[in-house]
Backbone bond lengths (Angstrom), bond angles and torsions (degrees), N, CA, C in turn:
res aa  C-N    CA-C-N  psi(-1)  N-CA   C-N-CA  omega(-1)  CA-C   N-CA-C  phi
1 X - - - 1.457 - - 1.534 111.26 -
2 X 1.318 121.02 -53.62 1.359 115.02 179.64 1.293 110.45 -64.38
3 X 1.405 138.89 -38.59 1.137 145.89 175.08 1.423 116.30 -44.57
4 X 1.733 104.68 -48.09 1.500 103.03 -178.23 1.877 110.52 -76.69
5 X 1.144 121.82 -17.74 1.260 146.29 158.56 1.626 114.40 -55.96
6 X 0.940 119.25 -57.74 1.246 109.32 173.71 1.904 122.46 -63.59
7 X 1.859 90.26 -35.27 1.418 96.11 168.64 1.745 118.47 -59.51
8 X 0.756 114.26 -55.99 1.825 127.71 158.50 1.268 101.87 -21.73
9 X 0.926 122.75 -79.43 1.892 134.66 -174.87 1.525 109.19 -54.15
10 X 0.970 104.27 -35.84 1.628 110.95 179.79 1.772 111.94 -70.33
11 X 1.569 97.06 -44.36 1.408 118.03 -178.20 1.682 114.48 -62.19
12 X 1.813 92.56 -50.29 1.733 95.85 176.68 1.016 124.63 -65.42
13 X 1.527 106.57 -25.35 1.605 115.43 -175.04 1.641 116.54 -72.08
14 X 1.508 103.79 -29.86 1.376 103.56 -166.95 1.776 104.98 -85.15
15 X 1.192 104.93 -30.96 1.492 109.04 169.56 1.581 115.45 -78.00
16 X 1.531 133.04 -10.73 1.124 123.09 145.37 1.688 128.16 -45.57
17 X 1.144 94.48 -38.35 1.465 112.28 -165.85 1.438 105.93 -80.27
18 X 1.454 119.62 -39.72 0.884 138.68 -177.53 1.411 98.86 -57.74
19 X 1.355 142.94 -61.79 1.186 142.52 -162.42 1.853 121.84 -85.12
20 X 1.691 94.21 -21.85 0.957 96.53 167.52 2.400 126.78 -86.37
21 X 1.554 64.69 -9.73 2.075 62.58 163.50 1.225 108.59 -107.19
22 X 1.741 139.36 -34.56 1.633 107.72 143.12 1.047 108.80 -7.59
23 X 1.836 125.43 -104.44 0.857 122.37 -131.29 1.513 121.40 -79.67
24 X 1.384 122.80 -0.38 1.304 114.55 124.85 1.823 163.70 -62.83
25 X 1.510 84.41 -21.92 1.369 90.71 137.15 1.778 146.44 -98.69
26 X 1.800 96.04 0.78 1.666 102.29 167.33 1.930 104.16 -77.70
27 X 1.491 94.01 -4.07 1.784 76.84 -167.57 1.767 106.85 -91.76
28 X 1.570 101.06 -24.15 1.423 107.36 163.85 1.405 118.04 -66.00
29 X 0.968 122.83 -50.22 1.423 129.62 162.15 1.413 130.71 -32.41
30 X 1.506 103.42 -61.83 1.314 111.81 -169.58 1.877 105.92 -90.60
31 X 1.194 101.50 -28.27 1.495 94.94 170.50 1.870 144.07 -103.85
32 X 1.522 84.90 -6.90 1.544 93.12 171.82 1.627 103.60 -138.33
33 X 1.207 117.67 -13.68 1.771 107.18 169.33 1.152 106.98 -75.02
34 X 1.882 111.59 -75.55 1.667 96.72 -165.83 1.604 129.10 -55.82
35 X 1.601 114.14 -34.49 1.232 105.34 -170.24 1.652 117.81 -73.03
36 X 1.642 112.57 -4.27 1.550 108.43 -176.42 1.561 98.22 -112.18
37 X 1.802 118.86 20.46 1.384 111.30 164.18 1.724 101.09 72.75
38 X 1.101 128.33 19.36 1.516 115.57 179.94 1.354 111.66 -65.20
39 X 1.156 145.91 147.21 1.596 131.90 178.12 1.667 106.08 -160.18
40 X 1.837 78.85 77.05 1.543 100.47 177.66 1.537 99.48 -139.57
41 X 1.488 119.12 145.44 1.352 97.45 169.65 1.508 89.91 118.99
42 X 1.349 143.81 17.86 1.755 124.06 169.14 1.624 106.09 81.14
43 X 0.992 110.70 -137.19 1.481 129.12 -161.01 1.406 115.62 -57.82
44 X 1.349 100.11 -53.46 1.606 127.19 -170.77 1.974 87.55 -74.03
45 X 1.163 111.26 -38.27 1.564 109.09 -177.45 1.698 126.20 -55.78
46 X 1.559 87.69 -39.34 1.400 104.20 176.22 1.391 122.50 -96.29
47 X 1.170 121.43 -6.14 1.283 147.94 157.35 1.311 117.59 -37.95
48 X 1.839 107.10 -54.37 1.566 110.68 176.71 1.755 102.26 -73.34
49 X 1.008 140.01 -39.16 1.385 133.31 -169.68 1.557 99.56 -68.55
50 X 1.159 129.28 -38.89 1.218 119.88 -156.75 1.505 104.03 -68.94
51 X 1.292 96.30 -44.78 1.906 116.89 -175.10 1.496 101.33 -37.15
52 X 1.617 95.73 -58.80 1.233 104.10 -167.42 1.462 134.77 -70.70
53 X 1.625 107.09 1.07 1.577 146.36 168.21 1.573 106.83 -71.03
54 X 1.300 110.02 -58.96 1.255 142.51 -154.41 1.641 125.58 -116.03
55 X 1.398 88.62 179.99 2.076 77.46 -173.50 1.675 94.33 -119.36
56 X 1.201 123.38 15.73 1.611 124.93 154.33 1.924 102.83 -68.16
57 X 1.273 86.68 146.39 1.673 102.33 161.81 1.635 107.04 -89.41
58 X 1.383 99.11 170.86 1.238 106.01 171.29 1.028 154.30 -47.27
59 X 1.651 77.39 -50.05 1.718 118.29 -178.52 1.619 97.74 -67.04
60 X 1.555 121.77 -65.75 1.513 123.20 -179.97 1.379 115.66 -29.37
61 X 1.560 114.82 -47.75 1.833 123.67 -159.69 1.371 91.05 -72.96
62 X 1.253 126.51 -44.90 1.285 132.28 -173.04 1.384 114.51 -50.98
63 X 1.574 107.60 -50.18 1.338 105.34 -177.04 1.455 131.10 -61.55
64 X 1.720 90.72 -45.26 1.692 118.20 -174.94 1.760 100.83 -56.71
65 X 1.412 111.32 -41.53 1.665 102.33 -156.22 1.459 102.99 -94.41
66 X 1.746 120.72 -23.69 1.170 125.69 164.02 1.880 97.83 -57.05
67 X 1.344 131.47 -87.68 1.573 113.96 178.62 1.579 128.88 -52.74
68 X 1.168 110.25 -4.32 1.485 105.19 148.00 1.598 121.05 -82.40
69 X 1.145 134.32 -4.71 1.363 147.13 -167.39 1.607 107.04 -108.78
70 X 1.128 103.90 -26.42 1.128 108.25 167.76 1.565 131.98 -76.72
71 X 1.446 91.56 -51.08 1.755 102.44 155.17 1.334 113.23 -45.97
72 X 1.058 123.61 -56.21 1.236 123.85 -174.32 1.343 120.07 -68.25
73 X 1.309 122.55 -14.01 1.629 141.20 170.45 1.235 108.80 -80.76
74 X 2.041 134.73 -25.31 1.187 125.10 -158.84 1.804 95.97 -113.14
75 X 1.607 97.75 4.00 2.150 99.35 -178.19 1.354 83.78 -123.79
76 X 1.459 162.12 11.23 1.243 131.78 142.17 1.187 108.55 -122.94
77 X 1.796 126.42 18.56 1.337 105.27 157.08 1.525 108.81 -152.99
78 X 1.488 108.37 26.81 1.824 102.91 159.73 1.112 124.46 83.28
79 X 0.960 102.76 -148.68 1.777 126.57 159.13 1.625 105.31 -91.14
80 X 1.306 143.50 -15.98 1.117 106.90 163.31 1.611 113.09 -92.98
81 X 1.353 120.04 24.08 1.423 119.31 154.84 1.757 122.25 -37.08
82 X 1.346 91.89 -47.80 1.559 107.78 -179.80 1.899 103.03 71.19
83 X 1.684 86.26 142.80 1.460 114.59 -162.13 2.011 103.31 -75.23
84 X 1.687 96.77 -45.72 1.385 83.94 168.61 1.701 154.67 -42.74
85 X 1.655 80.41 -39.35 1.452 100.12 168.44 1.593 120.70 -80.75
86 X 1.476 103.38 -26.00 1.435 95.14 163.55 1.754 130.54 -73.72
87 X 1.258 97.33 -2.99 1.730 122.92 176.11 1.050 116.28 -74.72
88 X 1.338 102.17 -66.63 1.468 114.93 165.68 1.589 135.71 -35.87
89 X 1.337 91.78 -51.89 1.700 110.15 -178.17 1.290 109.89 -72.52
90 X 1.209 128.95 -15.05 1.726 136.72 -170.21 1.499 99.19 -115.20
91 X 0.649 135.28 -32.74 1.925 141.02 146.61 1.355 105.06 -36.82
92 X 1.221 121.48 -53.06 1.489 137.23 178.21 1.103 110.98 -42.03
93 X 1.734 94.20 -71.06 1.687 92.80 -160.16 1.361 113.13 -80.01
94 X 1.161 121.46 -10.83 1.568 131.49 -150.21 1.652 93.98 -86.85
95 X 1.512 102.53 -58.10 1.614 113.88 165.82 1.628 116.44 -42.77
96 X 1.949 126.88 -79.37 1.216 117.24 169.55 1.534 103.34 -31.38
97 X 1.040 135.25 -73.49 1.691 118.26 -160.21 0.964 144.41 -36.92
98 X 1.765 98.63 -48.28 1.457 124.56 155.59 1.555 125.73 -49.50
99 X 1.225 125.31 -27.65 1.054 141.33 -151.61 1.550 104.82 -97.27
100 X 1.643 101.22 -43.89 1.673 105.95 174.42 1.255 114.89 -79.41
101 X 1.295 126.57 -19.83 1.454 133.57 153.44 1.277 147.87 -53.61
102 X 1.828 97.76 -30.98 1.112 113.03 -155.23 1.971 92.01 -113.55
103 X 1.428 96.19 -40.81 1.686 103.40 171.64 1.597 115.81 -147.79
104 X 1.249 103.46 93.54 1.421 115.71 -169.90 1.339 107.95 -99.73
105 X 1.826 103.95 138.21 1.775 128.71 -128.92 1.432 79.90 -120.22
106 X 1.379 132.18 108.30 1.478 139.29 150.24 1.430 141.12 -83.34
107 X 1.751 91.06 -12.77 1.578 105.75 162.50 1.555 106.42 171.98
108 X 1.025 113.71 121.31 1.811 144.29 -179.45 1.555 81.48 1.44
109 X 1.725 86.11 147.32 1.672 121.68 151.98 1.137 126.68 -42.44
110 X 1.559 122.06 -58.76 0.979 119.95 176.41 2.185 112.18 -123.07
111 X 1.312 92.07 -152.35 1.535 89.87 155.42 1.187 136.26 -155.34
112 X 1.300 93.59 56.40 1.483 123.28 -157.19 1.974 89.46 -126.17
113 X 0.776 120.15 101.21 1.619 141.94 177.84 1.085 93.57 -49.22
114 X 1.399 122.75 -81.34 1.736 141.66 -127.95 1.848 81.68 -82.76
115 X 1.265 129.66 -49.70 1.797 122.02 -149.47 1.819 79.04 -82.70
116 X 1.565 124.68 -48.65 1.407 104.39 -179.59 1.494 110.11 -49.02
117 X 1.263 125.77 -68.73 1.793 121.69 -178.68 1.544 124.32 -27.28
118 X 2.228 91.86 -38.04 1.874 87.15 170.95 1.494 123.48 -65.75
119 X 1.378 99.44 -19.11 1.575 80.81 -167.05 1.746 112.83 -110.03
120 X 1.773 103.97 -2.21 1.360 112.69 164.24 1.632 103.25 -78.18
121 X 0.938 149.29 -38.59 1.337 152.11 133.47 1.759 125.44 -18.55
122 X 0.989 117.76 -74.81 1.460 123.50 159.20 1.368 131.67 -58.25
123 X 1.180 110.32 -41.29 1.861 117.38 176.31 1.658 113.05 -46.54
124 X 1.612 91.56 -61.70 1.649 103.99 -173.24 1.364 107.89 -79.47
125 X 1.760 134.06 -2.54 1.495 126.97 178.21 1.373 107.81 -80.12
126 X 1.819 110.83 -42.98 1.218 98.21 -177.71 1.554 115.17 -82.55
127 X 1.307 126.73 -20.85 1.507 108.48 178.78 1.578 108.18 -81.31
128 X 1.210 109.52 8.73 1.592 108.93 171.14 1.601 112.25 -93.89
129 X 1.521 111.97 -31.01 1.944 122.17 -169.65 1.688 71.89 -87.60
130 X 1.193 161.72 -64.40 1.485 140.33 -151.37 1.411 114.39 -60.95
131 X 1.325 116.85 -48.16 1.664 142.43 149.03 1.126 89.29 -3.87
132 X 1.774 103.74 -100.88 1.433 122.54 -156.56 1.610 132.56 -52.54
133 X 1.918 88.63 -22.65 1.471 103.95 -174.68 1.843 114.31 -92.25
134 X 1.422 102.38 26.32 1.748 126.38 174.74 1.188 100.04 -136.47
135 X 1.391 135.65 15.25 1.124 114.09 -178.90 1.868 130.28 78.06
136 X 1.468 100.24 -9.50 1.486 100.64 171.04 1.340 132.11 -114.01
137 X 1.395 145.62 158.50 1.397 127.54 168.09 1.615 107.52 -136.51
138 X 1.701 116.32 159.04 1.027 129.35 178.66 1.729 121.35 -62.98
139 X 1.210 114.64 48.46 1.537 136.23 -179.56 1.818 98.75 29.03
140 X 1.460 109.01 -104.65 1.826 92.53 -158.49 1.451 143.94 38.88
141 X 1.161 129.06 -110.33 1.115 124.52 158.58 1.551 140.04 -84.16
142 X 1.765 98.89 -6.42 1.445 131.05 155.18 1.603 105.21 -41.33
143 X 1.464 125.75 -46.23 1.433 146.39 -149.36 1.461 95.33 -99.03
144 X 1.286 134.29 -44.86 1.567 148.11 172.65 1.452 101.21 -58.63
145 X 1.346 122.64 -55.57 1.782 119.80 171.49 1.723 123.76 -57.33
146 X 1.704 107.47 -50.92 1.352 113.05 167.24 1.342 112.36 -44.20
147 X 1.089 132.74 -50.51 1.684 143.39 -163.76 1.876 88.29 -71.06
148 X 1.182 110.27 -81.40 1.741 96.98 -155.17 1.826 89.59 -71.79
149 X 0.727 135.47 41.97 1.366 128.76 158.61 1.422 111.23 -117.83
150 X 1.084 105.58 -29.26 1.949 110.31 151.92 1.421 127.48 -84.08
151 X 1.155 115.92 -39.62 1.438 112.48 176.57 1.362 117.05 -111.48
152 X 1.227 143.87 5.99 1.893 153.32 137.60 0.948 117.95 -111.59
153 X 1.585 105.26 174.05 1.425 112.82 -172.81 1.397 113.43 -127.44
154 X 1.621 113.07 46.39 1.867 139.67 -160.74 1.627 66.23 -95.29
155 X 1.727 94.42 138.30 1.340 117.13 122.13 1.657 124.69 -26.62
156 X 1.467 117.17 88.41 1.296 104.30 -179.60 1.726 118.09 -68.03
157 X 1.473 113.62 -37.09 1.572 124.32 177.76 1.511 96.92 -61.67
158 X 1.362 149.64 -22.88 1.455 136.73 172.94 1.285 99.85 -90.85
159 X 1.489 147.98 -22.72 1.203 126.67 -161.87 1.783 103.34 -89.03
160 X 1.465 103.08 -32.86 1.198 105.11 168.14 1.249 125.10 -47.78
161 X 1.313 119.83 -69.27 1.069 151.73 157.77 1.564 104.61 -4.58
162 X 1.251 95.06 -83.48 1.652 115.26 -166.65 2.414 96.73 -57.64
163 X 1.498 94.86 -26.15 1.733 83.72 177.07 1.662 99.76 -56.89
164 X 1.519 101.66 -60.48 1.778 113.83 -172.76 1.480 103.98 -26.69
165 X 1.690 106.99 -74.24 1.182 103.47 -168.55 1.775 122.45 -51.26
166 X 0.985 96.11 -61.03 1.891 89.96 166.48 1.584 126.92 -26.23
167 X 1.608 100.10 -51.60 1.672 111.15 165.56 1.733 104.10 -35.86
168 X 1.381 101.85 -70.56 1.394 127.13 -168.00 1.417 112.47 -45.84
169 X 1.524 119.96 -50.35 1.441 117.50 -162.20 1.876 85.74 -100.56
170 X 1.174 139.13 -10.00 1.889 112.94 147.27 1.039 109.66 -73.54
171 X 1.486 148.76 13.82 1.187 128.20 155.99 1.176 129.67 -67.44
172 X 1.426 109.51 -45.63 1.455 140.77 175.31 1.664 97.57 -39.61
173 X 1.230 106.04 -59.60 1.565 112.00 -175.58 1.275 121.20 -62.68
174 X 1.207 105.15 -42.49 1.660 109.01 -155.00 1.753 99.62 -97.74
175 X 1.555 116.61 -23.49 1.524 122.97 -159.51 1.780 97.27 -103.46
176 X 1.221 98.06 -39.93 1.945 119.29 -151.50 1.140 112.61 93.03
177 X 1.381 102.82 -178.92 2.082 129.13 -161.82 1.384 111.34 -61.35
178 X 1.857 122.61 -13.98 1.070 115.97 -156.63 1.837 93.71 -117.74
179 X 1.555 129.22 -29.91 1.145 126.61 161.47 1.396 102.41 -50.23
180 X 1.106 107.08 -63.15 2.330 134.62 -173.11 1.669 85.43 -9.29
181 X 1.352 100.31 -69.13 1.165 127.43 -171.51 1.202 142.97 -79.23
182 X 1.317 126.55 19.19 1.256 151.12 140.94 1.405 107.77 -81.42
183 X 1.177 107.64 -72.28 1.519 139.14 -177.74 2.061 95.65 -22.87
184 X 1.335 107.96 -60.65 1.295 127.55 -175.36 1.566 103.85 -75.18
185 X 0.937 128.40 -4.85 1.321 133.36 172.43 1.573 105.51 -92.10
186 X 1.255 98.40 -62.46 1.522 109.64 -176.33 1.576 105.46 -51.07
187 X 1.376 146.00 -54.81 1.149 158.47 174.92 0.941 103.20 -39.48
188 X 1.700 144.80 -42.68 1.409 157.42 151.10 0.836 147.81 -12.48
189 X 1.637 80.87 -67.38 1.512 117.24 151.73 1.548 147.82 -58.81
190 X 1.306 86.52 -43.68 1.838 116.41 -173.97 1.448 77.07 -49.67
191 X 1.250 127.17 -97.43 1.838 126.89 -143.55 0.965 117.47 -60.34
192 X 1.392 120.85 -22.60 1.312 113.28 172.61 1.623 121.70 -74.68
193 X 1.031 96.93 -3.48 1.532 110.64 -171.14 1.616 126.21 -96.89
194 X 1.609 80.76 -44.30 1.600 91.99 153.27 1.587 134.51 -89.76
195 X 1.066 103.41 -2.73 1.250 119.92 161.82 1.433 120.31 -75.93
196 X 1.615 132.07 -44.62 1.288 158.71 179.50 1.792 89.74 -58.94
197 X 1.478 119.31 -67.88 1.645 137.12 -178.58 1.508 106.70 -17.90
198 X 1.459 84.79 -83.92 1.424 98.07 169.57 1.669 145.43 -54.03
199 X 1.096 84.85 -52.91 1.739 85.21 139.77 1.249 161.82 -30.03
200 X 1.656 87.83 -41.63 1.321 107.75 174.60 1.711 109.94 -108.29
201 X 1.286 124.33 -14.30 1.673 138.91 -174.70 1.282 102.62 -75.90
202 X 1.745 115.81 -26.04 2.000 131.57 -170.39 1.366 112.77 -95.30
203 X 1.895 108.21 -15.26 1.525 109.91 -152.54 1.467 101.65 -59.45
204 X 1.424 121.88 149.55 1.606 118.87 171.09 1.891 88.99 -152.52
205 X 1.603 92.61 156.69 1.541 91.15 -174.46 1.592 104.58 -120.53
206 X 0.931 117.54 131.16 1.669 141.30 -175.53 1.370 120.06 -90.92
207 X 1.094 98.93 110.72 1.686 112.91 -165.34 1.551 115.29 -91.69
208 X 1.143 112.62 160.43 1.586 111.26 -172.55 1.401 97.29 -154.52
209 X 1.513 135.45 74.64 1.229 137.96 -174.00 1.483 113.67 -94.24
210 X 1.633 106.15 137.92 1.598 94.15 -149.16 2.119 78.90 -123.94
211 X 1.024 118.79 111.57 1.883 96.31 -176.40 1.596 106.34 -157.72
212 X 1.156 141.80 160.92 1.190 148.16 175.56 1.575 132.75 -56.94
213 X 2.120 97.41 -40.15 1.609 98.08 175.35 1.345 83.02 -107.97
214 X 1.549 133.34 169.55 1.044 146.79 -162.31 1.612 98.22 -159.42
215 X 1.133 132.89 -5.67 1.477 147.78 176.98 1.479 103.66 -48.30
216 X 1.333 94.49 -93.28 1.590 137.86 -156.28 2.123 93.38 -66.29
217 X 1.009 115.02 -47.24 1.090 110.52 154.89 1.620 139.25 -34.23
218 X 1.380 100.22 -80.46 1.575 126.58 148.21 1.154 105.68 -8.31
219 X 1.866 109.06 -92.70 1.453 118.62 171.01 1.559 117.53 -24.35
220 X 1.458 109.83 -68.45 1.865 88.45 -171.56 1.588 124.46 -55.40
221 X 1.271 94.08 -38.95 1.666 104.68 -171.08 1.519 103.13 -53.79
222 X 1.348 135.15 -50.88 1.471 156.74 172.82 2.070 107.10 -47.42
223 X 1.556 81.33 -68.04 1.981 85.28 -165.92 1.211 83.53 -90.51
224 X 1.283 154.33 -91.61 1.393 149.56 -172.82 1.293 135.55 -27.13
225 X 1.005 123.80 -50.99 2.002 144.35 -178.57 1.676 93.09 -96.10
226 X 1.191 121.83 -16.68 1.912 107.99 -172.16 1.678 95.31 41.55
227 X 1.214 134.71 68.23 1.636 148.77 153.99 1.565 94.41 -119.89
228 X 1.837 86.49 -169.87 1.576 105.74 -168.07 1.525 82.28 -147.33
229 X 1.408 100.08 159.33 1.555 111.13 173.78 1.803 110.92 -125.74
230 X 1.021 122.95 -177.76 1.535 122.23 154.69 2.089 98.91 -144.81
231 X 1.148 81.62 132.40 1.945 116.89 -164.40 1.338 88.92 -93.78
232 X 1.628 117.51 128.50 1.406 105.26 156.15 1.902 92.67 -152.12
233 X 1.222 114.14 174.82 1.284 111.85 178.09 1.534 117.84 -125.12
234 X 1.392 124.25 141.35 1.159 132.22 -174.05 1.334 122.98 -136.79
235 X 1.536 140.78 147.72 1.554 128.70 -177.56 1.748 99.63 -117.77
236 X 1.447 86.33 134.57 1.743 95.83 166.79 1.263 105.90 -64.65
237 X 1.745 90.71 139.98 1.364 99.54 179.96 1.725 111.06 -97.49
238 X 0.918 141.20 32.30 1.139 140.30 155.93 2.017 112.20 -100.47
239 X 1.691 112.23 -48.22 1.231 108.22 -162.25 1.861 99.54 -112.35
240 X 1.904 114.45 4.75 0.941 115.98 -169.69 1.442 133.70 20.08
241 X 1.531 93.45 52.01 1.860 118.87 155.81 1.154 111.83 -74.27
242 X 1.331 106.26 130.26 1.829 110.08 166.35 1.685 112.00 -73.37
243 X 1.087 114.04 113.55 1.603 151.48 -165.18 1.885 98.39 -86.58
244 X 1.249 107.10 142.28 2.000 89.70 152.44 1.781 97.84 -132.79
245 X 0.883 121.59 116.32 1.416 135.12 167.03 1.423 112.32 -67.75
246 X 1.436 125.39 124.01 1.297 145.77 -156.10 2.064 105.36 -129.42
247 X 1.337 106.44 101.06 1.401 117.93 -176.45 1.541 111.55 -100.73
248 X 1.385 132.37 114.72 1.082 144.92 178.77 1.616 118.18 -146.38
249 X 1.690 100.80 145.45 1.889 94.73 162.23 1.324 97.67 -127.03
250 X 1.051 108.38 178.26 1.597 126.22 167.43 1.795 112.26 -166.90
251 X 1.078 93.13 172.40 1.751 97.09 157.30 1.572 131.16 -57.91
252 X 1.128 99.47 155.26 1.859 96.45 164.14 1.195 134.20 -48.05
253 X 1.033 135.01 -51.57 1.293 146.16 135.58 1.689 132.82 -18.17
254 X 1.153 105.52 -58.68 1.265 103.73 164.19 1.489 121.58 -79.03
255 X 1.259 117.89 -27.12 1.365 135.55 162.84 1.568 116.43 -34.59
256 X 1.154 115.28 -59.54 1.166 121.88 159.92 1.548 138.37 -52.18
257 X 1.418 85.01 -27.86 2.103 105.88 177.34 1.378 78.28 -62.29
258 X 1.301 100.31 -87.62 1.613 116.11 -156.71 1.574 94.40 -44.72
259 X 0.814 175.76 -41.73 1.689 153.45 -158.57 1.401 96.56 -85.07
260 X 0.959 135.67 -62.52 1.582 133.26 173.72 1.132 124.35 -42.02
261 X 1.876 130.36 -49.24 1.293 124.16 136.58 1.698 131.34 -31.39
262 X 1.410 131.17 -52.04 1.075 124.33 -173.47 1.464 100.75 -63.32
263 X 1.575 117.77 -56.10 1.919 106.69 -166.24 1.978 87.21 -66.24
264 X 0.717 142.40 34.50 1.819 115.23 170.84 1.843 92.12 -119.19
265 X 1.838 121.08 -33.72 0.838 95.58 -179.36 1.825 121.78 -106.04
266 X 1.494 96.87 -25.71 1.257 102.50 152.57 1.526 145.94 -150.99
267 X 1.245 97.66 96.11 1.724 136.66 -171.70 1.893 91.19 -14.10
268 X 1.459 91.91 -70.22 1.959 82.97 -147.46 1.586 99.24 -83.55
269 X 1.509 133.08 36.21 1.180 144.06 154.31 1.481 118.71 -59.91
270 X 1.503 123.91 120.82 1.477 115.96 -155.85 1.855 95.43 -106.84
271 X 1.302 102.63 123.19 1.718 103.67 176.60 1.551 118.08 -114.55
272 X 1.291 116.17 110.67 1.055 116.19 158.85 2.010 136.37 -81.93
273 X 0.751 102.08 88.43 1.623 109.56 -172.20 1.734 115.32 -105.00
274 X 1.286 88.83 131.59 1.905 107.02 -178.45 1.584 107.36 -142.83
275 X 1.691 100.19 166.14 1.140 107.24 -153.76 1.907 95.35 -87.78
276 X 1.194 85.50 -162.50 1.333 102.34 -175.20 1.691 135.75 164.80
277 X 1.450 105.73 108.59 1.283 94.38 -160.39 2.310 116.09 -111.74
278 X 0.930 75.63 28.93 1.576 98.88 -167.91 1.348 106.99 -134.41
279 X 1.472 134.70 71.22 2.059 117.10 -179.63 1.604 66.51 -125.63
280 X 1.571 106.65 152.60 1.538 138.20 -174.71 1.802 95.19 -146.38
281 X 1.484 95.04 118.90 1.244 104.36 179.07 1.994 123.67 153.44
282 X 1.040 141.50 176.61 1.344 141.62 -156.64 1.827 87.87 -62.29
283 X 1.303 136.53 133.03 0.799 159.58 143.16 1.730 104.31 95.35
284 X 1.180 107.30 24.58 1.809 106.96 174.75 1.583 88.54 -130.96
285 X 1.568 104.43 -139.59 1.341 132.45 -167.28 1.742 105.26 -79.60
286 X 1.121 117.63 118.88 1.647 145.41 -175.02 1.730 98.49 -77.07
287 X 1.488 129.52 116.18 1.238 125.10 -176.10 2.036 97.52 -76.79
């Protein structure tokens, strides 16, 4: 019983999260992408050109081709489609819809281009690196990669790619030289940004404690930090003292405990610590 209970909590929690980076990226979306025509970004990218083709809104194309994408995600890939992403994507559209209904955007927030682009740029990177860093994504063209990554053997990072760019170079046409060009900025941006996210959501710092008592140390990291260490022993090679080298990671946070503990109990203890945003293993990232 508690077991299946804890699974529950685990479950609600992750779909909290889940909905709450949607809707940080519907607010980038809906309030500084579509109305300044940005058309970078997949679905939602091409979304503004189409509008602007057509007498659909944004928000609508978005919805329709996001649940058409989905269909098409549950007849060429099943059950391992996965439920998250079907969460996600209906969060999406359900949200944009609401949103043009509820407060419909006839021309940008402000008029300041470049601070709108930061935050149509940033909004949707990080609720996309939180996404990815649970294992889920906001379907669209997420759903276009799953598919030829099961059934071809295309470069999925170029096929994407090459959608973006297409987004990007109808802007030029349909917006002019100065959307063109945001648009191509923003595209720039996007990965690097979510790349940076994540990066920084994984960071953990890796210790290399080189010191005489190894006890009192031990102890906090263990009863205090709830970590694990690995103990091994080594002699300087200049004064060939027997050394015990002390290997641990943790979070940032505790990272800091522990450095402040070692100089209070032992000063001339030498620490080498680096970052790290990738450790796979019992209490990090699950391969």
């Amino acid at each position: 019983m508690k077991q299946l209970a804890n699974r529950f909590q685990h479950a609600f929690t992750e779909y909290c999260i889940i909905t709450l980076s949607i809707w940080i990226m519907v607010i980038g979306v809906y309030f500084f992408k579509f109305p300044n025509h940005f058309a970078f970004g997949g679905i939602t990218g091409f979304s503004t050109v189409i509008s602007e083709l057509t007498s659909w809104s944004a928000s609508d194309f978005t919805s329709i081709v996001n649940t058409l994408l989905l269909v098409v995600g549950f007849a060429f890939l099943g059950r391992g489609f996965g439920f998250k992403t079907f969460y996600a994507t209906m969060v999406m559209s359900v949200s944009l819809s609401l949103l043009e209904r509820i407060c419909p955007m006839s021309r940008p927030l402000t008029d300041e281009p470049i601070l709108e682009l930061m935050f149509a740029v940033l909004l949707p990177a990080v609720g996309t690196a939180i996404l990815f860093n649970i294992g889920a994504s906001s379907g669209g063209t997420d759903i276009i990669a799953m598919i030829l990554k099961k059934h071809t053997s295309l470069n999925i990072g170029t096929v994407l790619m090459l959608v973006d760019v297409a987004a990007v170079a109808s802007a030029f046409f349909i917006f002019g030289p100065e959307t063109g060009l945001f648009s191509t900025i923003g595209l720039a941006a996007k990965s690097l940004v979510i790349d940076d996210v994540i990066e920084n959501m994984n960071l953990c710092k890796c210790f290399n404690i080189i010191c005489d008592n190894p006890d009192p140390i031990c102890d906090y990291i263990i009863n205090t930090l709830n970590r694990s260490a690995t103990v091994y022993h080594a002699q300087g090679a200049f004064s060939h003292h027997e050394k015990t080298v002390i290997m641990t990671t943790m979070k940032r946070g505790q990272a800091l405990k522990l450095r402040n503990y070692i100089r209070q109990v032992e000063p001339s203890a030498f620490m080498l610590i680096s970052n790290s945003s990738e450790i796979i293993g019992k209490g990090f990232l699950t391969i």
